[in-house]
C-alpha positions as CSV (number, residue, x, y, z in Angstrom):
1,X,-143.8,56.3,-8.5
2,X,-142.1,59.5,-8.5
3,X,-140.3,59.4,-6.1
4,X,-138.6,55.8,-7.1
5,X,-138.2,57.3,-10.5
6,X,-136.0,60.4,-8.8
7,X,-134.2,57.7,-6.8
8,X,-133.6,55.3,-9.7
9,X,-132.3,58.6,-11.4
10,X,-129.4,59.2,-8.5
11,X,-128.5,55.6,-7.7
12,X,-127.5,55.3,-12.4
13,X,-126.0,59.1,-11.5
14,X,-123.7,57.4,-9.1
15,X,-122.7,54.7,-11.2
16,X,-122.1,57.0,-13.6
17,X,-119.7,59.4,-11.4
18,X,-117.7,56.1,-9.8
19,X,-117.3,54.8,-13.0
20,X,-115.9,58.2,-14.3
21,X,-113.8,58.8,-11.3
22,X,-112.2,55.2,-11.6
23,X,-111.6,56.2,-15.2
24,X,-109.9,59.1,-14.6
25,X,-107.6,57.4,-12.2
26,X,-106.8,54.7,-14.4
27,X,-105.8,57.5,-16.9
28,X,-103.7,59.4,-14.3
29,X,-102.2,56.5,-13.3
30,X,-101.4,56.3,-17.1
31,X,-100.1,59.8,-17.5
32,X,-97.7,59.2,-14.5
33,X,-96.0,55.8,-15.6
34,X,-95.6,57.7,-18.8
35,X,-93.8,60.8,-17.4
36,X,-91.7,59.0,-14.0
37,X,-90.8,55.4,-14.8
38,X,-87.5,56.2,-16.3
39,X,-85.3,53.4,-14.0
40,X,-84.3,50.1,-15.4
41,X,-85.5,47.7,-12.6
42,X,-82.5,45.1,-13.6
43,X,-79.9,46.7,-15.2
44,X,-78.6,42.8,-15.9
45,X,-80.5,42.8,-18.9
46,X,-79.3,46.0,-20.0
47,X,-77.9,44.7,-23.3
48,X,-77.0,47.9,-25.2
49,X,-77.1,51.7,-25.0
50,X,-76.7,54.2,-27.0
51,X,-76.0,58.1,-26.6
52,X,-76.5,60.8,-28.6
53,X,-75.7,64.4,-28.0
54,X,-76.0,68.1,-28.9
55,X,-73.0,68.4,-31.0
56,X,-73.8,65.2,-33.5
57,X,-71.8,62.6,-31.5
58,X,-73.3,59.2,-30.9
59,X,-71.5,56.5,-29.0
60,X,-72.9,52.8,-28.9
61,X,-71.6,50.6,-25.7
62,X,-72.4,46.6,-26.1
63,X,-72.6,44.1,-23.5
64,X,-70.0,41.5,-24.1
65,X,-71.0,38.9,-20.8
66,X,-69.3,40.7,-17.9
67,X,-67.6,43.3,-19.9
68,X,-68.7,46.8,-22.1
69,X,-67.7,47.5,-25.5
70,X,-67.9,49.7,-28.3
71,X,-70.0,48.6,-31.3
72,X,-67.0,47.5,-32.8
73,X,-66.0,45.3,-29.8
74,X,-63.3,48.1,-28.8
75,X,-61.9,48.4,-25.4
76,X,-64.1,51.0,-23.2
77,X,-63.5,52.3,-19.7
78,X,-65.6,50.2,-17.6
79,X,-66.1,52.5,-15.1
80,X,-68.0,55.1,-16.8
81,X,-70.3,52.0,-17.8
82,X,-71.0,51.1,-14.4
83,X,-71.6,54.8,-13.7
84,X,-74.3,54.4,-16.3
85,X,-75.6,51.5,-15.0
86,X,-75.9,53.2,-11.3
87,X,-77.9,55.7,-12.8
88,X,-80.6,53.7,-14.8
89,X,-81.3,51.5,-11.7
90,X,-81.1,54.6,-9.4
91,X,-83.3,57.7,-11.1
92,X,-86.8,58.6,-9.2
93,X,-88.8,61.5,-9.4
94,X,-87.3,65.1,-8.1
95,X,-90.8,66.5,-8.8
96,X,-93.1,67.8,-11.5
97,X,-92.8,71.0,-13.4
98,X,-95.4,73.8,-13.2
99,X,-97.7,73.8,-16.2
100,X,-96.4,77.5,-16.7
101,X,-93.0,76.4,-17.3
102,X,-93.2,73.4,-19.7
103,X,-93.4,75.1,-23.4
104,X,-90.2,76.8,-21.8
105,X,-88.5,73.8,-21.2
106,X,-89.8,71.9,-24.2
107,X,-88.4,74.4,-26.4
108,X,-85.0,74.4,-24.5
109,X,-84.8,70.4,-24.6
110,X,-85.5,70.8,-28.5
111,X,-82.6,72.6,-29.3
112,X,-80.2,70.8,-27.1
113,X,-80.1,67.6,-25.1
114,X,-78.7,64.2,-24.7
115,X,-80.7,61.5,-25.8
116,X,-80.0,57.7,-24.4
117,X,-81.6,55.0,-26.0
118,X,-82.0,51.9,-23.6
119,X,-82.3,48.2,-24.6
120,X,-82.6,45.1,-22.7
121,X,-81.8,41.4,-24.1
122,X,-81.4,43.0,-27.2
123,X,-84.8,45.0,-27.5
124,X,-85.3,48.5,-27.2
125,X,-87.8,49.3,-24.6
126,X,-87.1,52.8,-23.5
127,X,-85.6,56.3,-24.0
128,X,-84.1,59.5,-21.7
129,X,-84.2,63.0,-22.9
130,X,-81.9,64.7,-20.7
131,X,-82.0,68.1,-20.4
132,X,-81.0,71.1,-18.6
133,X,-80.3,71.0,-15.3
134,X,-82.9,71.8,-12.6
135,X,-82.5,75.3,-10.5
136,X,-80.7,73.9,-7.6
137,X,-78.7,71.5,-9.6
138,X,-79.3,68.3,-7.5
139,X,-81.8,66.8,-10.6
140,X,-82.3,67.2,-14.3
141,X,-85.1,68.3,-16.6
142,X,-85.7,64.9,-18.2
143,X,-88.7,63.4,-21.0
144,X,-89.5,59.7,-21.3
145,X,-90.2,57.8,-24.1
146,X,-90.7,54.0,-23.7
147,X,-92.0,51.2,-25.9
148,X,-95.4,50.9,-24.6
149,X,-96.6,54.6,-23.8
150,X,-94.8,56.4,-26.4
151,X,-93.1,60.1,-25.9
152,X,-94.3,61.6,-22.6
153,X,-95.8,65.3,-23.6
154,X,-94.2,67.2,-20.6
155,X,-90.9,67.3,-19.0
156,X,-90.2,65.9,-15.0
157,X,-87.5,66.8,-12.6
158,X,-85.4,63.5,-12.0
159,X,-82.7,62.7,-9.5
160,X,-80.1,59.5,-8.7
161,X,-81.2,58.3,-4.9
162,X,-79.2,58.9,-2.6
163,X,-77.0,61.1,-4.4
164,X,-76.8,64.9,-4.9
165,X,-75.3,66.3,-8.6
166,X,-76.5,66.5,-11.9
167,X,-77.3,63.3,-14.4
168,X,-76.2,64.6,-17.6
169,X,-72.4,64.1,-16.7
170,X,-72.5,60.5,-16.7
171,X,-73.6,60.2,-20.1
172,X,-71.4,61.4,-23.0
173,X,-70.9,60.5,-26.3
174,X,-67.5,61.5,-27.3
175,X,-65.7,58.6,-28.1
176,X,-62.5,60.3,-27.1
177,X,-63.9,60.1,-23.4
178,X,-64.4,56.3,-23.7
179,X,-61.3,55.3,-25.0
180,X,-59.2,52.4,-22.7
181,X,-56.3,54.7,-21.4
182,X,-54.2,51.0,-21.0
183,X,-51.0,50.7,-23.5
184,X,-49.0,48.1,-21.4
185,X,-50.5,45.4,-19.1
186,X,-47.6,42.7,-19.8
187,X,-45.8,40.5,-17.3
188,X,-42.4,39.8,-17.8
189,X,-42.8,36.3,-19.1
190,X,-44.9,37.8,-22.1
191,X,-42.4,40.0,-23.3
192,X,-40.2,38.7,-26.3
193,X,-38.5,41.9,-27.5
194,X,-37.9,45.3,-26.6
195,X,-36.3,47.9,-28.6
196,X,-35.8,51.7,-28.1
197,X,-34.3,54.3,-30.5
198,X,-33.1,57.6,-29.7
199,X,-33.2,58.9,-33.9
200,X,-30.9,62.0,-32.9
201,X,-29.5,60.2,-29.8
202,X,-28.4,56.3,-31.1
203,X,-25.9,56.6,-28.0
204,X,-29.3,56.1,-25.9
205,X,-30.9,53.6,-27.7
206,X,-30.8,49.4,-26.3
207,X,-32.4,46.3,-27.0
208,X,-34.0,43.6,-24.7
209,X,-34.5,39.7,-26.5
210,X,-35.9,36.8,-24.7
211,X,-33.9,34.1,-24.9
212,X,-36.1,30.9,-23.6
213,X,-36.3,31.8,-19.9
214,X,-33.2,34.7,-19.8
215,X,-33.1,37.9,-22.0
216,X,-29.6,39.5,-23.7
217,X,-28.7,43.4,-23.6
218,X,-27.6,45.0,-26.1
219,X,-26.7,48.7,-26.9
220,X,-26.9,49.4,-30.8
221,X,-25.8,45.8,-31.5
222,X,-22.8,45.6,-29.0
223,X,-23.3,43.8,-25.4
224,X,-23.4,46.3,-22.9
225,X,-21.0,45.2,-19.8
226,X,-21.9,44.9,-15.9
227,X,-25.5,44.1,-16.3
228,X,-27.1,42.9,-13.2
229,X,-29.5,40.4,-14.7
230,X,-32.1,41.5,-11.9
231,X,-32.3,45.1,-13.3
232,X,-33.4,43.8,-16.5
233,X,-36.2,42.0,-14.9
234,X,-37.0,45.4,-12.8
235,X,-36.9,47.0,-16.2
236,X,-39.5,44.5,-17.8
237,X,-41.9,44.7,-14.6
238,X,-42.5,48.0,-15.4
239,X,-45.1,47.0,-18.8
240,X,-47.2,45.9,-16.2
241,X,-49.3,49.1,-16.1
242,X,-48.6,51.4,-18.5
243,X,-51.3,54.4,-19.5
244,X,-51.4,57.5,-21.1
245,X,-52.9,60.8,-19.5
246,X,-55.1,62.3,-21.8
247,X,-56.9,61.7,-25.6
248,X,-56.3,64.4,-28.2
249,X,-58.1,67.4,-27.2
250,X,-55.7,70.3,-28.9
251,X,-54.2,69.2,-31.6
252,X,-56.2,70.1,-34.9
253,X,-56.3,67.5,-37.7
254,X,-54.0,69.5,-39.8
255,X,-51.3,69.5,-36.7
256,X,-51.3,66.1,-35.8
257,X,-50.3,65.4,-39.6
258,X,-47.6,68.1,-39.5
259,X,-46.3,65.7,-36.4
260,X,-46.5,62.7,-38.1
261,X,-43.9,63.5,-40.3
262,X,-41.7,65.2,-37.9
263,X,-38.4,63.0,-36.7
264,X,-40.0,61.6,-33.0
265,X,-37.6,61.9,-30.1
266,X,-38.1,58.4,-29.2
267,X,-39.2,55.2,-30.7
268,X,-40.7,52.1,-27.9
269,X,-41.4,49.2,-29.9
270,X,-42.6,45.9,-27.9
271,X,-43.4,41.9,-29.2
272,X,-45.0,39.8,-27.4
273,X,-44.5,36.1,-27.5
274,X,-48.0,35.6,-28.4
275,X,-47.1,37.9,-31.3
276,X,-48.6,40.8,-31.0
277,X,-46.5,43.9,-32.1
278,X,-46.8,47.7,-30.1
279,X,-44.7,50.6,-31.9
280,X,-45.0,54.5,-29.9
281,X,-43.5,56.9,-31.3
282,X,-42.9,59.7,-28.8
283,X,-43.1,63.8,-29.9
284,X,-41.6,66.6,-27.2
285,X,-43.9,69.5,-26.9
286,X,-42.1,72.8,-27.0
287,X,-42.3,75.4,-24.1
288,X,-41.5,79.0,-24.0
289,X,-39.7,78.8,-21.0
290,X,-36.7,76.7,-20.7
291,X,-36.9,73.4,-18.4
292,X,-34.5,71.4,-17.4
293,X,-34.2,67.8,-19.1
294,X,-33.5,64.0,-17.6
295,X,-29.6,65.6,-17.5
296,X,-30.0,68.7,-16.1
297,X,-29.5,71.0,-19.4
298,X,-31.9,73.7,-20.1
299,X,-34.4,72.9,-22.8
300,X,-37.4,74.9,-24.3
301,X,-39.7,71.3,-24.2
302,X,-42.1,70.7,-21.7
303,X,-40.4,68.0,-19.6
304,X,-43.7,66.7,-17.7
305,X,-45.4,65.9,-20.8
306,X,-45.4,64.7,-24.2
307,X,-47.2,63.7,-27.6
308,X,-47.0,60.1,-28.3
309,X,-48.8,58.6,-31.6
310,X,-50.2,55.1,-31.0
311,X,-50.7,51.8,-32.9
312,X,-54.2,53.1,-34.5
313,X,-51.9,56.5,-35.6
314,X,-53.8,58.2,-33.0
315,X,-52.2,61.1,-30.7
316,X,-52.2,61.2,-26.8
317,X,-50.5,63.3,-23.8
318,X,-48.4,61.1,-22.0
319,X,-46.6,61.5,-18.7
320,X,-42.6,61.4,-18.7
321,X,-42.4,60.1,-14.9
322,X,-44.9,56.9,-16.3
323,X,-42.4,56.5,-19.3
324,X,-38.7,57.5,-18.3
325,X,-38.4,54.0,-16.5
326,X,-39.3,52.6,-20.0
327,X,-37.3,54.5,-22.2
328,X,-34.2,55.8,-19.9
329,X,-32.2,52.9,-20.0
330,X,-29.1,54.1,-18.4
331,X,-31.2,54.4,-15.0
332,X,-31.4,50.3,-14.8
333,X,-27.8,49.9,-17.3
334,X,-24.8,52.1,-16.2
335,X,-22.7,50.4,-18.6
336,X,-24.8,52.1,-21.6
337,X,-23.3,55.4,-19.8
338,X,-19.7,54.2,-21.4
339,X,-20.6,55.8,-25.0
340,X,-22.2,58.5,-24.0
341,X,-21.1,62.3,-25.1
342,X,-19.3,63.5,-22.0
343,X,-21.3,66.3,-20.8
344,X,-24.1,63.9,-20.0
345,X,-21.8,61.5,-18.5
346,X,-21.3,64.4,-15.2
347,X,-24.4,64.8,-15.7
348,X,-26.1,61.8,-15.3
């Protein structure tokens, strides 16, 4: 009786001990959902994402069907969203931390990081904390949070297969980074008027109408003689792609309103058929060496760049070799050469 008693006593101990195991595993299994499953099996359901970063800037992109927006519907470089994309259907697990070195990085991640909230067909279901990078900088220090586990406790070291680099890049929330660099994507057809203004030059300044199916010249009112009709349509191909360089980075609040009321250098002012109306005004930027200008005379203005203030009054750096085809008129209209001062006539 003893003895069945003692092996009664062993066979409940081993129940006991499976069922404990199991329970431990189903816990563990658990614990590492919470901390790895950061990827976003179909990113076609991705509907929205927001980013937040270190220095108070937050930046929401909206799915519009096959296209990205900002939360106002605003033009966005697609690019950088599919970048995004790439990354929330690519991350895996680099590898865990040691147990030593997670209050370190806890308290590092809570005084700076990025933080990317994810939703799909309009629901949040999960979130990154991105981090600093990890030692070999191939992988990031990264925390999960997601709607059905919570906040994970620890950080993980995450990666993009297939790819070496760092995540945190891809995902920034300063709306200056986003913009649409696109001013001009027009064919011919869709241009009804073009006007340019020199304010200190008139000599320079012309005027392209539409006219049904052909376009008239004009050079401060008066026809301009010996046009080839096939330069002006070279001259109007060139709105098909038209960007600027670079967003504001430089200028401080209180300098872009000292060169707002500054006299611009040149005015480009564009209607569409379809009505829409594009005004650029167009600021040099001044150089302490002198450079030489579209004539050949010494100037102390940077001649490879410049300020230009667009429709929404903000400022960008433009290119002069994307913009002299635009605004030089004389390189497509000889006959505009006629009026001008003499020194830029041998010149030109």
């Amino acid at each position: 009786m003893k003895k069945i008693i003692i092996l009664l006593s062993l066979v409940v101990s081993l129940v006991l001990l499976g069922w404990f195991a199991l329970d431990l595993t189903r816990k563990d299994g658990i614990s590492d959902s919470e901390y790895i499953e950061f990827a976003v099996t179909d990113t076609n359901s991705v509907s929205k994402i927001i980013i937040s970063d270190a220095f108070s800037n937050t930046f929401t992109l909206v799915r519009n069907e096959n296209e990205w927006t900002d939360k106002n519907g605003g033009c966005i470089m697609q690019s950088s969203a599919h970048y995004i994309l790439e990354a929330l259907g690519n991350i895996s697990l680099k590898g865990y931390l040691s147990e030593k070195s997670h209050k370190q990085f806890i308290k590092l991640m809570s005084a700076s990081h990025t933080k990317v909230e994810i939703f799909q067909d309009g629901e949040w279901t999960k979130t990154w904390y991105i981090g600093p990078s990890s030692q070999d900088h191939n992988g990031q220090i990264m925390l999960l949070e997601t709607a059905e586990d919570g906040k994970s406790a620890n950080p993980v070291m995450m990666q993009i297969k297939g790819m070496n680099g760092i995540i945190e890049p891809r995902f920034f929330a300063d709306p200056r980074k986003w913009a649409c660099t696109n001013i001009f994507e027009l064919e011919m057809d869709q241009i009804a008027r073009v006007d340019i203004k020199y304010p200190k030059e008139a000599y320079r300044n012309f005027n392209i109408t539409a006219k049904g199916n052909r376009f008239s010249l004009t050079q401060n009112g008066k026809k301009i003689p010996s046009v080839d009709t096939l330069n002006i349509y070279r001259y109007l191909q060139g709105y098909k792609k038209i960007h600027f360089e670079l967003a504001n980075y430089e200028l401080t609040t209180k300098q872009v309103d000292s060169l707002k009321h500054t006299v611009p250098f040149c005015v480009l002012s564009v209607k569409e058929k379809q009505g829409k109306a594009t005004k650029l005004r167009m600021f040099k930027i001044a150089s302490k060496e002198g450079q030489r200008n579209e004539f050949g005379q010494m100037e102390n203005m940077d001649m490879n760049k410049f300020w230009c203030q667009l429709p929404n009054g903000e400022f960008v750096k433009c290119q002069y070799f994307v913009f002299n085809p635009l605004i030089m008129g004389h390189v497509f209209f000889p006959g505009m050469e006629l009026v001008f001062p003499k020194e830029l006539k041998s010149a030109s």
